[in-house]
Phi, psi and omega in degrees: 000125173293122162246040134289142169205138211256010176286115193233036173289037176248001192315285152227126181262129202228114187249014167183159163195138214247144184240113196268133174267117183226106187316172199243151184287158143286146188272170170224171214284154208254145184263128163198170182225146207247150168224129188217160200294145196352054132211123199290319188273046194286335194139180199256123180247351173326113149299146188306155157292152158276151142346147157294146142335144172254158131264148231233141178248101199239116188290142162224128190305315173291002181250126189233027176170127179305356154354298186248029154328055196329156175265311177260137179235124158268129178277160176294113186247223212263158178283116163315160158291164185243191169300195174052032183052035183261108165256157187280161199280176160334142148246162183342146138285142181257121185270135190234106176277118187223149183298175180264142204102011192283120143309142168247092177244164185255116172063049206031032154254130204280123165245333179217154192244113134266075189268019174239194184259131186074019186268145208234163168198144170270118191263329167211140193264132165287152198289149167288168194257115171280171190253130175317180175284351184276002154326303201251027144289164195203181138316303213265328186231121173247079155198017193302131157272049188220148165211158162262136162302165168276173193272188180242132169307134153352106165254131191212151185201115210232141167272118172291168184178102187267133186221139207271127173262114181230157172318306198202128185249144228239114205231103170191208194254156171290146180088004211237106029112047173299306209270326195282329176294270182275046178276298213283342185226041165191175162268009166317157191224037162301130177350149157206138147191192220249063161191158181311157186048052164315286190308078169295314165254148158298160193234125181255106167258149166247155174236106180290071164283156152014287175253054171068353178288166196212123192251138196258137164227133213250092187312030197339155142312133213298142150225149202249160163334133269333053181294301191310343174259013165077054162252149186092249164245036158002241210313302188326005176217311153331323157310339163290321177310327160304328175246030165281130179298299168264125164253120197247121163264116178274114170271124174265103198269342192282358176275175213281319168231109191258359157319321203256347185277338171292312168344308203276334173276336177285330167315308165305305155317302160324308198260348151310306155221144202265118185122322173349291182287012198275329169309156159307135203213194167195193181210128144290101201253074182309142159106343172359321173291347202254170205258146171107012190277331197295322165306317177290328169289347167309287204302314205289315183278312210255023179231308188283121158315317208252170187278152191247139195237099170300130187237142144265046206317314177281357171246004174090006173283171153074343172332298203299333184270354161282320158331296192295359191241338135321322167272355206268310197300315177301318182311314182295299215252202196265123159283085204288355191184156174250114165254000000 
């Protein structure tokens, strides 16, 4: 087992943005007349405008934080039309790449989920291209001197909103040694120090086995009591937790009950949504090294169904069998994203 890894995408990470749209113009359509050997008068020839650009919002695997996000995105817009029934192209579409799990919303209403790699939503349509004057031929008018302007594009303004789809999310009270795990078991480089809410942002650490498989884990922001009624950094971090496959509760064993603090975490998770806490899971019994711990991971052992692993993140003990058990829950369970 590699307990390396060469990623180092977490430096910043942007979890909302709010992105102004603008569909691209339409050209517009040309008053012209085709002249042709001796007939000077041929008819009407003014070409179409091309279409505007849409702007188009598309997940990529390779993006990992609304970081490089333009806040405006413009589409291209259309080309006038020429003489000789020569219409003008088109314009570009402008793609706007963004990770995969991104919400799109409008006014807080959701309009598109991207959760898969290449799932597209059009965000602003571009203007249609008016029509030359050879449109508007007719019987009653062979001669028309009219053309349509191109239309003017969609203007829209969407709130981006990332919900980290990750393997396994790193879930605990601040100060419980979230960030110091994962420095241990990937090179993701989140803050660490010793006094609360370090963790500001989320962190993508990757874990690297043997046989190339590669599991994304998720540093989460620290959380305190009634998060869910959005104190501290509340929702804004609870929203993450939904697209974790696994959840590792991280315990500071060396405190006075780390029984009731799991308790107090599972609560939160509950009452944010209901069943959350219901994922697959395991408990990190952090700190292990410091004296007076064993009894409380005893207790800790003979109350949790699921398994509890004493741990040293900063000296490393016991990681590797939190690895082997961390990949048996990705074998087992759902695989949300390839990084």
């Amino acid at each position: 087992m590699k307990d390396l890894s060469a990623d180092y995408r977490t430096q910043r990470f942007m979890d909302f943005k709010t992105v102004k749209c603008f569909g691209g113009k339409g050209g517009d359509g040309l008053i012209s007349f085709l002249r042709l050997y001796k007939n000077p008068f041929a008819g009407p020839g003014g070409g179409d405008g091309g279409n505007g650009g849409h702007v188009i919002f598309q997940a990529c695997s390779s993006v990992k934080s609304l970081e490089e996000v333009p806040v405006v995105a413009r589409g291209c817009n259309g080309v006038n039309g020429r003489k000789n029934l020569r219409h003008g192209a088109s314009g570009d579409h402008f793609v706007v790449k963004v990770p995969v799990g991104t919400l799109v919303k409008e006014n807080d209403i959701t309009l598109s989920d991207l959760n898969e790699q290449d799932a597209k939503f059009i965000a602003a349509r571009g203007g249609a291209g008016g029509h030359g004057n050879h449109f508007f031929l007719s019987n009653e008018n062979r001669h028309p001197d009219i053309a349509e302007k191109g239309a003017v594009g969609e203007q829209r303004v969407y709130d981006l909103e990332l919900k980290i789809m990750a393997h396994i999310g790193l879930v605990g009270f601040p100060n419980a040694g979230k960030s110091t795990l994962l420095r241990a078991i990937s090179r993701a480089r989140p803050k660490v120090a010793s006094y609360p809410f370090t963790t500001l942002n989320p962190h993508i650490g990757i874990v690297h086995y043997d046989d190339y498989v590669q599991l994304a884990v998720a540093d989460l922001p620290g959380l305190i009591p009634g998060a869910h009624e959005n104190r501290g950094l509340g929702i804004s971090f609870l929203r993450h937790i939904e697209r974790c496959s696994g959840i590792l509760y991280v315990i500071d064993s060396s405190i006075d009950s780390p029984l009731e603090q799991l308790e107090a975490l599972k609560y939160e998770l509950e009452q944010f949504k209901k069943g959350l806490s219901s994922r697959p899971y395991a408990v990190v019994a952090n700190k292990c090294d410091l004296e007076g711990c064993d009894e409380k991971i005893q207790i800790l052992k003979e109350n949790v169904s699921m398994p509890v692993f004493p741990i040293s993140a900063k000296f490393g003990t016991n990681v590797l069998k939190l690895l082997e058990y961390v990949r048996k829950l990705y074998d087992e369970g759902d695989k949300p994203m390839i990084w």
